[in-house]
C-alpha positions in Angstrom: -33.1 -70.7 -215.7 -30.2 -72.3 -214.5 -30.7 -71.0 -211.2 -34.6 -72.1 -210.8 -32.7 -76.2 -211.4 -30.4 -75.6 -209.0 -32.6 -74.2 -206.2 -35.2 -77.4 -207.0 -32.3 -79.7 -206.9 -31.5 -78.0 -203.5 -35.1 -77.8 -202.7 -35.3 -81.6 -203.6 -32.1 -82.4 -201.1 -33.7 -81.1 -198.2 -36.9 -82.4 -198.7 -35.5 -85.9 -198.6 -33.8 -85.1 -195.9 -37.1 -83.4 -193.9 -39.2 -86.6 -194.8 -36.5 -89.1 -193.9 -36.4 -87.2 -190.1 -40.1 -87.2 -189.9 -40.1 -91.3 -191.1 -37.5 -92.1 -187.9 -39.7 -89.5 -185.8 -43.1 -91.3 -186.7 -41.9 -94.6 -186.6 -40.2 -94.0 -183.3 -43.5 -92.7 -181.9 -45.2 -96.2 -183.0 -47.8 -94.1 -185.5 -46.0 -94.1 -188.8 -47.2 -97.6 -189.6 -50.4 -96.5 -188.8 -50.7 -93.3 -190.9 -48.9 -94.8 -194.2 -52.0 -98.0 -193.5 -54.6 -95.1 -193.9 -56.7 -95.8 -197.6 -55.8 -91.7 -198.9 -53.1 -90.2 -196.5 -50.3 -93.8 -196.5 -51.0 -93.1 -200.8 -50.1 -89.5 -200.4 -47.8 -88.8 -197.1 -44.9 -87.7 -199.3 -47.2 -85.2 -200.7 -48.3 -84.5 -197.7 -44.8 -83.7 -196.1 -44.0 -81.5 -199.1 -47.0 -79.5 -199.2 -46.1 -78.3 -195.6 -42.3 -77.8 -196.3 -43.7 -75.3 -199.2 -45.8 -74.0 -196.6 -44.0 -73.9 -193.5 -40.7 -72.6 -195.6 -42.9 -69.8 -197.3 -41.2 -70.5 -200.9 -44.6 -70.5 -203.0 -44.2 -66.8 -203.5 -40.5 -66.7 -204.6 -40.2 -69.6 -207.0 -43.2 -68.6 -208.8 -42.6 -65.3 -209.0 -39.0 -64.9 -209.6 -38.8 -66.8 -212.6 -42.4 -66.3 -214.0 -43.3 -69.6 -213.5 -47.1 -70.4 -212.6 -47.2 -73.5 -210.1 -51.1 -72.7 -210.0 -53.1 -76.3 -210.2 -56.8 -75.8 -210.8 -57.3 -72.6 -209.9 -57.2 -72.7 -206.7 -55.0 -69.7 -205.8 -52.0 -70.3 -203.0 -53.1 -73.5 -202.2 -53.0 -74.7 -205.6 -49.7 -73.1 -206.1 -48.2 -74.1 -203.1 -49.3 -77.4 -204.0 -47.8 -77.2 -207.6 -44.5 -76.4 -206.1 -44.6 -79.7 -203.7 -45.0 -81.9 -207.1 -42.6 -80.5 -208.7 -40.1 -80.5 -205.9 -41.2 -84.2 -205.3 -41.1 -84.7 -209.3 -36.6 -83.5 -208.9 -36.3 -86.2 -206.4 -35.7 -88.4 -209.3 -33.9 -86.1 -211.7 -31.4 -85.1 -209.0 -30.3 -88.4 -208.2 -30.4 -89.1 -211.7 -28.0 -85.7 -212.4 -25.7 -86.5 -209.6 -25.4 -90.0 -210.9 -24.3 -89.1 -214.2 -22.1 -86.1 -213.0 -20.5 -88.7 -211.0 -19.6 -90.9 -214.1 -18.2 -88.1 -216.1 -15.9 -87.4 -213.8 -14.7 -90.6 -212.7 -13.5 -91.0 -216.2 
């Protein structure tokens, strides 16, 4: 169990990192104004970005079935699982920084 938090959290660190690249890469390029302005892809780009670092980084397979966690969403076989991996990576964003912050308070004391 431990191990499935810990690879999130790292998943979670290097999707930040992957999304704030492609941010200075868009907006360098003069179109990342233009796709966050769009009415369903601007709502959803960090989706977006995660759904493809699932993809592209082929983890779908392995977090699901490692640990016997389903990441299905609506039936919808790999897709839906791939995409249930790239909310829940998005979803330890928050709890990382939230775990760091409060590892970092413990200690300083």
């Amino acid at each position: 169990m431990m191990d499935m938090i810990v690879t999130l959290f790292i998943m979670g660190m290097l999707l930040q990192g992957v999304i704030a690249v492609l941010d200075s890469i868009l907006d360098l390029a003069g179109v990342g104004g233009m796709l966050k302005g769009l009415p369903l892809v601007g709502a959803n780009l960090s989706l977006i970005w995660a759904y493809l670092f699932v993809v592209i980084t082929d983890v779908g397979g392995t977090v699901g079935g490692d640990w016997g966690v389903a990441t299905e969403v609506l039936n919808m076989g790999s897709f839906g699982a791939d995409i249930g991996l790239a909310i829940i990576i998005l979803a330890f964003g928050p709890i990382k920084d939230a775990a760091v912050s409060a590892l970092g308070k413990g200690l300083g004391r």
